[in-house]
C-alpha positions as CSV (number, residue, x, y, z in Angstrom):
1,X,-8.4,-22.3,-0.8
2,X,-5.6,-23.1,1.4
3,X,-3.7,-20.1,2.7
4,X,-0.3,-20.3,4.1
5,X,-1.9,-19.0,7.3
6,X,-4.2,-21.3,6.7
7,X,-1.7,-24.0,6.8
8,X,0.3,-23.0,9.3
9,X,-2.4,-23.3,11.7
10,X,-3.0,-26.8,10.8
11,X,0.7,-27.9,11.6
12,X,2.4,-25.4,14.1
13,X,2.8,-28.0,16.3
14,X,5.0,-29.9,14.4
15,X,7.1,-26.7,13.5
16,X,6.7,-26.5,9.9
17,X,5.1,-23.4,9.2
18,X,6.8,-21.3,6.5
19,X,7.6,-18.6,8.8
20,X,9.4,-20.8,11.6
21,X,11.4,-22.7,8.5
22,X,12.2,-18.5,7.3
23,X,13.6,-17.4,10.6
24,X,15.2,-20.0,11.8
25,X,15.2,-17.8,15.0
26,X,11.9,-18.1,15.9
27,X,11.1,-19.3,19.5
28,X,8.5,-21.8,18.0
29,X,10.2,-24.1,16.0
30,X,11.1,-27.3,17.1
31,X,13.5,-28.4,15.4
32,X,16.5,-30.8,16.4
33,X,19.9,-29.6,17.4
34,X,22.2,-30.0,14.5
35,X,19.3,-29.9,12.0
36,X,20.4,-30.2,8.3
37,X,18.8,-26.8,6.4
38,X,18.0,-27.6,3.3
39,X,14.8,-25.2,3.4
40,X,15.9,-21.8,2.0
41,X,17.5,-21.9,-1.3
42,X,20.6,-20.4,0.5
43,X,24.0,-21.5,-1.2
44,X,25.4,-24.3,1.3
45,X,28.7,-22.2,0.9
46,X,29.3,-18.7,2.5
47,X,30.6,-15.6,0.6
48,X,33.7,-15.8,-1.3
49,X,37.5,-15.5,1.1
50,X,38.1,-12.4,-0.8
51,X,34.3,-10.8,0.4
52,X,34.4,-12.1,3.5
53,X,37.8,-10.0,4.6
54,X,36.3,-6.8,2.7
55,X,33.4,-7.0,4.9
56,X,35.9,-7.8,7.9
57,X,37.9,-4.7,7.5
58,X,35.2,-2.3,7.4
59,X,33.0,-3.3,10.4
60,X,35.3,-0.8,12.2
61,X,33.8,2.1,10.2
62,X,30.4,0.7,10.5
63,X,29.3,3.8,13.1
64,X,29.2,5.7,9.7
65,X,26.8,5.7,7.0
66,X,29.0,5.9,3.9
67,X,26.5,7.4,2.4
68,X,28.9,9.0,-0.6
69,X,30.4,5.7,-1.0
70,X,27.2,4.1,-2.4
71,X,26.6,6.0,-5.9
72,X,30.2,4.4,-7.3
73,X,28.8,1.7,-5.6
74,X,25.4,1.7,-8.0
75,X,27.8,2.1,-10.8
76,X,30.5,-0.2,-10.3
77,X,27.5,-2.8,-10.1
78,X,25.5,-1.7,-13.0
79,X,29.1,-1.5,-15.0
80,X,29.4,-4.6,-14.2
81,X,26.5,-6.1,-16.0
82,X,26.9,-3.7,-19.3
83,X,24.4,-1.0,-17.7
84,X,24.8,2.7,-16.9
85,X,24.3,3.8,-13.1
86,X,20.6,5.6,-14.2
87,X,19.1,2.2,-14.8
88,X,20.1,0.2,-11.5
89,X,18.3,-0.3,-8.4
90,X,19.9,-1.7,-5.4
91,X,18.0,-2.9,-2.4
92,X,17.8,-5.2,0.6
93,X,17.8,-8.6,-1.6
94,X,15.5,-9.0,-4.4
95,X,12.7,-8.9,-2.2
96,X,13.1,-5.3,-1.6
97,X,13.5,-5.0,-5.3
98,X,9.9,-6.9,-6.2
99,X,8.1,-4.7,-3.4
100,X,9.4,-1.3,-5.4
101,X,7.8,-2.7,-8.3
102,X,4.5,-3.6,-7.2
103,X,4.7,0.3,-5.3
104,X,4.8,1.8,-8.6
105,X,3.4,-0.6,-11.0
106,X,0.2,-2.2,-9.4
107,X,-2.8,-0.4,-8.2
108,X,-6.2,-1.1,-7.3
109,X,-6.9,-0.9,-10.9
110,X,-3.6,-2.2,-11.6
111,X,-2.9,-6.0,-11.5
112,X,0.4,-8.0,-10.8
113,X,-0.5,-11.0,-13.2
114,X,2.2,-14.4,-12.3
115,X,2.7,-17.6,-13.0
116,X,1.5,-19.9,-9.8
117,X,2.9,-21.2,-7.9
118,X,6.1,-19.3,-7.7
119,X,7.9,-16.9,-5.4
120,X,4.9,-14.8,-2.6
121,X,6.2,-11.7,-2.4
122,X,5.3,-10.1,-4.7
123,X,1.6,-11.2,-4.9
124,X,1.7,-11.3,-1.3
125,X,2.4,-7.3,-1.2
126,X,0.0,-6.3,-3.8
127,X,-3.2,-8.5,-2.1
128,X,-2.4,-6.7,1.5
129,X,-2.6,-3.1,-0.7
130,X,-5.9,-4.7,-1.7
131,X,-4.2,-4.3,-5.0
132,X,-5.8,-7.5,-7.6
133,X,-4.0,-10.5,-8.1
134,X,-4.0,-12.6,-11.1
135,X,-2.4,-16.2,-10.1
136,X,-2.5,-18.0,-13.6
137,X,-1.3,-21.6,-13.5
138,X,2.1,-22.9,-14.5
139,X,1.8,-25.3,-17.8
140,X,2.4,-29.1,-17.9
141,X,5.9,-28.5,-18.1
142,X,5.9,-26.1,-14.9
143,X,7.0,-22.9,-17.0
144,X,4.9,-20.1,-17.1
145,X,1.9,-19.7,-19.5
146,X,3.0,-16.3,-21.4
147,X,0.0,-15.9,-23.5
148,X,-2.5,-16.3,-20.0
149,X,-0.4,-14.0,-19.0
150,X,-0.3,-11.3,-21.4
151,X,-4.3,-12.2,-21.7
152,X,-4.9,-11.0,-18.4
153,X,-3.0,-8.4,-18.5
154,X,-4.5,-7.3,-22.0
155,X,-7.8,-7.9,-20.0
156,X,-7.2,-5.7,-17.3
157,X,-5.6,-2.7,-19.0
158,X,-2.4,-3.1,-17.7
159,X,-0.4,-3.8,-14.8
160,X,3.0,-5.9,-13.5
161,X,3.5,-9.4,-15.5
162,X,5.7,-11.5,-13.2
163,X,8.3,-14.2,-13.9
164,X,10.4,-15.8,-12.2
165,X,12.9,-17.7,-14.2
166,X,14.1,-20.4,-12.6
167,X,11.0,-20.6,-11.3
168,X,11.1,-21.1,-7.8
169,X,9.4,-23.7,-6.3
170,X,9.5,-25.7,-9.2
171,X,13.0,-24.7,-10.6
172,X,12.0,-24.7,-14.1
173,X,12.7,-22.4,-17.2
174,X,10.6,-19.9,-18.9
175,X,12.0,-20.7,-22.9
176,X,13.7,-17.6,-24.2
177,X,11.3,-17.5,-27.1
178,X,8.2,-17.8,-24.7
179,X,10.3,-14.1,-23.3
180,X,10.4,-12.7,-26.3
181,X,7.3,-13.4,-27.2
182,X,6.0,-12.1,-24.4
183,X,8.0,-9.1,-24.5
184,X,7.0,-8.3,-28.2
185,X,3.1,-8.7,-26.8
186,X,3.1,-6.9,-23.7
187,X,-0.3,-4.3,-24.1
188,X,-0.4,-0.9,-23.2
189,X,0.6,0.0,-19.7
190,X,1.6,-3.7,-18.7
191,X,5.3,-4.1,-17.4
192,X,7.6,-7.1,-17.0
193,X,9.4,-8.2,-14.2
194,X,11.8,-11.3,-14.7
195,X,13.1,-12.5,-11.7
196,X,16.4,-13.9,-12.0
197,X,17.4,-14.5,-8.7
198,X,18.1,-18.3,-9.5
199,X,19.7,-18.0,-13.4
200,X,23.4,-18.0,-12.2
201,X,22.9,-21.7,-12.2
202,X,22.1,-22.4,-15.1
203,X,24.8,-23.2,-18.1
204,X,23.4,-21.1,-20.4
205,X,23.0,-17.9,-18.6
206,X,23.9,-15.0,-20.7
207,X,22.0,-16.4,-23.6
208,X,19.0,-16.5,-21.4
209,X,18.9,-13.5,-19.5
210,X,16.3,-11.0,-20.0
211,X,18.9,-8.3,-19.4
212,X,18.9,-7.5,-23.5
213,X,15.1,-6.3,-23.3
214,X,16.3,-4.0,-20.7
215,X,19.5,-2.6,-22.2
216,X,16.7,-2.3,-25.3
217,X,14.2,0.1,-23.4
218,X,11.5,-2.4,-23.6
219,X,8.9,-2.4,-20.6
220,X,10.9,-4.4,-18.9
221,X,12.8,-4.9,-15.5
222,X,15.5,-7.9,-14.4
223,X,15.9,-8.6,-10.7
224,X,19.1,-10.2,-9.3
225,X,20.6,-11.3,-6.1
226,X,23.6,-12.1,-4.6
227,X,22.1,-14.0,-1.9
228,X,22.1,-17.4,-3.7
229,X,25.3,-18.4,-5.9
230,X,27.1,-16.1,-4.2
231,X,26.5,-17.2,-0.5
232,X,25.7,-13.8,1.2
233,X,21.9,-13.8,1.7
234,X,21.8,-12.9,5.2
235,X,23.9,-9.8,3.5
236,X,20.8,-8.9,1.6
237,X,21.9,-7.4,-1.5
238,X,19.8,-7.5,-4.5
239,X,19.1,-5.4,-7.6
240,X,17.0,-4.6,-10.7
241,X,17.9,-2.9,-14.2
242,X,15.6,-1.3,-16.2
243,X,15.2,1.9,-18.2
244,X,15.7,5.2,-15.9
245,X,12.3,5.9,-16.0
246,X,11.3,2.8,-14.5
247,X,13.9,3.1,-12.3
248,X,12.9,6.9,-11.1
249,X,9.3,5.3,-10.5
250,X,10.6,2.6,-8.3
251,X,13.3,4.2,-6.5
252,X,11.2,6.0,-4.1
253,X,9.9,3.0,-2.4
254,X,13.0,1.5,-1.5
255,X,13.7,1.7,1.8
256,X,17.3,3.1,2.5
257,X,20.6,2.1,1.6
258,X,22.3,-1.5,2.2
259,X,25.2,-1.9,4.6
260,X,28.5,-0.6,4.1
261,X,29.6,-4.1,4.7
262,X,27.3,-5.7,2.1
263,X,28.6,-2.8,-0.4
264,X,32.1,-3.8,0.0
265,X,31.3,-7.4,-0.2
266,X,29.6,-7.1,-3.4
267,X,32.5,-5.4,-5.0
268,X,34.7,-7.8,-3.5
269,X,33.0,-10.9,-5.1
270,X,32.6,-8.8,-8.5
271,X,36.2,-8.5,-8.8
272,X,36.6,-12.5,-9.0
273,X,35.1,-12.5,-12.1
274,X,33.4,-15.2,-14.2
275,X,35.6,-18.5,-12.7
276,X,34.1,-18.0,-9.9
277,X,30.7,-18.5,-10.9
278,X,31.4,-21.3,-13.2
279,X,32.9,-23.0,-10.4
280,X,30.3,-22.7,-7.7
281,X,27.9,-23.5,-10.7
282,X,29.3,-26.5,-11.9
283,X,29.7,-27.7,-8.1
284,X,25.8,-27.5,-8.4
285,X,25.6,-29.4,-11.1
286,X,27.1,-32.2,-9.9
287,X,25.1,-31.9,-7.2
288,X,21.9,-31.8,-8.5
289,X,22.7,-34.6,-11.5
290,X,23.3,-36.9,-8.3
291,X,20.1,-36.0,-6.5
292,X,18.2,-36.7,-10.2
293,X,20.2,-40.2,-10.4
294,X,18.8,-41.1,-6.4
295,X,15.6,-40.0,-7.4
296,X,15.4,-42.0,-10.2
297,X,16.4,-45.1,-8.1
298,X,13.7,-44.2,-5.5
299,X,11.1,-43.7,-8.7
300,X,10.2,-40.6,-7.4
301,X,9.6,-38.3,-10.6
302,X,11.4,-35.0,-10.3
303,X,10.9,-31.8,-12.3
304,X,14.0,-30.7,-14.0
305,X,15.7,-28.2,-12.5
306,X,17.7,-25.2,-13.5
307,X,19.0,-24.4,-9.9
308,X,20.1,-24.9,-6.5
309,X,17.0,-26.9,-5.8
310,X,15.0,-29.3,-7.0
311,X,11.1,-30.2,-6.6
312,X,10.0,-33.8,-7.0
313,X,6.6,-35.9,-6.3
314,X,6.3,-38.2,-3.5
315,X,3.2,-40.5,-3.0
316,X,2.6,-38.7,-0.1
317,X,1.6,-35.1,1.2
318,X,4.5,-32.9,2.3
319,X,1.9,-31.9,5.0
320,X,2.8,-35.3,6.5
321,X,6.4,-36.1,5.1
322,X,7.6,-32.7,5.8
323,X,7.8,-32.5,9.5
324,X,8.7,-36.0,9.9
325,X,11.5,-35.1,8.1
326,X,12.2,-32.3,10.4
327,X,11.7,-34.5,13.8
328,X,14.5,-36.3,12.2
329,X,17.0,-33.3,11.5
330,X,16.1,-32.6,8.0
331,X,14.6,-29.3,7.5
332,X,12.7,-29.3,3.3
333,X,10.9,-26.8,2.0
334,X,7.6,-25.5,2.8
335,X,4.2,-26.7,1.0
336,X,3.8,-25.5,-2.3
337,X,0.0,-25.6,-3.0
338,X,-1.4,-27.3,-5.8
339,X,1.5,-29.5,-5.8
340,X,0.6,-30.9,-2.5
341,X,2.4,-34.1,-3.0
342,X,5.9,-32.9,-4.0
343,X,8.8,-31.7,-2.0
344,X,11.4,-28.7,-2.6
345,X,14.9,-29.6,-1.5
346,X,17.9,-27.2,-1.3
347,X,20.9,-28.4,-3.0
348,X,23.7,-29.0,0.0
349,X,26.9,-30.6,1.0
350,X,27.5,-34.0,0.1
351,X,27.7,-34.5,3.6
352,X,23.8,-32.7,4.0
353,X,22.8,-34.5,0.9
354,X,23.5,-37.7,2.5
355,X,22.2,-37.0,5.4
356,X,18.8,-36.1,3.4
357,X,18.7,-39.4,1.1
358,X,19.1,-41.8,3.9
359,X,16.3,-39.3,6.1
360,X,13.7,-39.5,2.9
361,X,13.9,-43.3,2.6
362,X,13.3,-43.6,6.3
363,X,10.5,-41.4,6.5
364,X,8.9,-42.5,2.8
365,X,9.0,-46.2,3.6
């Protein structure tokens, strides 16, 4: 099997590897100047005005810890998505959230079981813990298989289901029903972990959060971020919800505290409210309904997307389209094996998105 380590020895010289395309500060990538990033999932707009001068205003203080600022903090947050301040878990992005989980809910014994492919790091964590990992793969329609899941983990006694929903790379959804399902069938000892890092863009997001489940007491946890709709991942501010006693079980894994600047930040874009969102989403659909329509032109099938990227088939390997792309000032997303032959794109500006379109038919044809 192809590893990503695997792969980035293969094409390191052309600068592709996912870690160059992560940390775009990394002495080995060669990419132009004035490359286009459309790599990362990042929102191609910053933080709202409104965070941005909250974080301004407090960088003076920043010599302090604030450390009794942070529990109103938890519960303005968890308010703020109809939850009490015992059942949130705030870390550094909802990386930091995923790594709590597998702490406390894998173990050598313990599985995390996911769909595959979709986000690393999780699995990634529990495999250097020597911990198993289940990879199960996605269906024909790119959304998780529930019932492999709940199989496996009925199979190995327990352990930490994972879904991300929007799936990312493929930006597909996970039914509602095939959730509840699977929450009404998880076995003994088996938790659920739906990442929603990417459901702000889709229309229907309050009728397809998981967040009910938890507010229930089910065996089950929701991730979040407000690194993607709301333009502050290099803040790094995610969280999870989830019964107190999952919480408790997690909390001790997580690192420290976020900034004092991403705190105020946060509560800063909170305090816009809903209009905000439905603005930056619908700016994304437009988007992405244009990319479909240029796909469609180009006869390149696409897989239907429910957020601020999309994943289409080429004819050709991303191994080979991807850093031509990049020689030319395009950065795409990294491979995505067994889907050797399609590319992720980030959603952008229309002035990066035309960029990309005229980049892709140069470098496809």
């Amino acid at each position: 099997m192809l590893t990503r380590r695997g792969f980035a020895g293969i094409v390191a010289a052309a600068g592709f590897t996912e870690f160059a395309f992560a940390q775009r500060a990394a002495t080995d990538i060669k990419a132009p100047k004035g490359t286009t990033w459309l790599n990362g999932n990042e929102f191609p707009e910053g933080p709202p005005t409104a965070a941005v001068e909250a974080m301004t205003r407090v960088l003076s203080e920043s010599n302090r810890y604030h450390f009794t600022e942070f529990p109103s903090f938890y519960k303005s947050v968890a308010n703020a998505h109809g939850f009490e301040e015992n059942q949130i878990l705030v870390g550094a992005g909802s990386t930091e959230i995923l790594h709590t989980a597998v702490e406390a809910f894998t173990s050598p014994t313990k599985p995390i079981i996911t769909g595959w492919p979709s986000f690393e790091s999780g699995p990634e964590l529990a495999a250097a813990q020597g911990h198993p990992v289940i990879k199960v793969p996605l269906t024909p329609h790119f959304t998780s298989d529930v019932k492999k899941l709940v199989a496996e983990a009925e199979k190995a006694r327990g352990g930490l289901i994972y879904i991300c929903n929007p799936n990312n790379p493929t930006g597909s959804m996970t039914p509602k029903a095939d959730i509840a399902w699977t929450v009404a069938n998880l076995p003994p000892d088996t938790i659920l972990l739906v990442d929603e890092a990417y459901l702000h863009f889709h229309p229907s997001m309050d009728s397809e959060t998981a967040f009910p489940y938890a507010k229930q007491g089910k065996n089950v946890i929701v991730a979040r971020t407000f690194s993607k709709i709301y333009g502050m991942a290099g803040m790094r501010i995610g969280f999870a919800m989830a019964r107190p006693d999952l919480i408790s079980k997690m909390e001790p894994f997580r690192n420290a505290v976020i900034s004092i600047a991403s705190a105020r930040g946060v509560l800063a874009a909170l305090d816009l409210g809903p209009k905000f969102l439905e603005e930056r989403r619908a700016k994304m659909a437009r988007t992405r309904s244009e990319l479909f329509a240029f796909l469609k032109e180009q006869k390149l099938n696409y897989i239907d997307s429910h957020s601020n990227f999309v994943m289409f088939e080429m004819k050709k390997s991303i191994a080979e389209v991807g850093p031509a792309m990049l020689a030319k000032g395009v950065a795409v997303g990294r491979p995505f094996p067994p889907y050797d032959k399609h590319m992720r794109i980030t959603l952008g500006t229309d002035t990066e998105m035309a960029r990309f379109r005229k980049t892709l038919v140069e470098v496809l044809s």
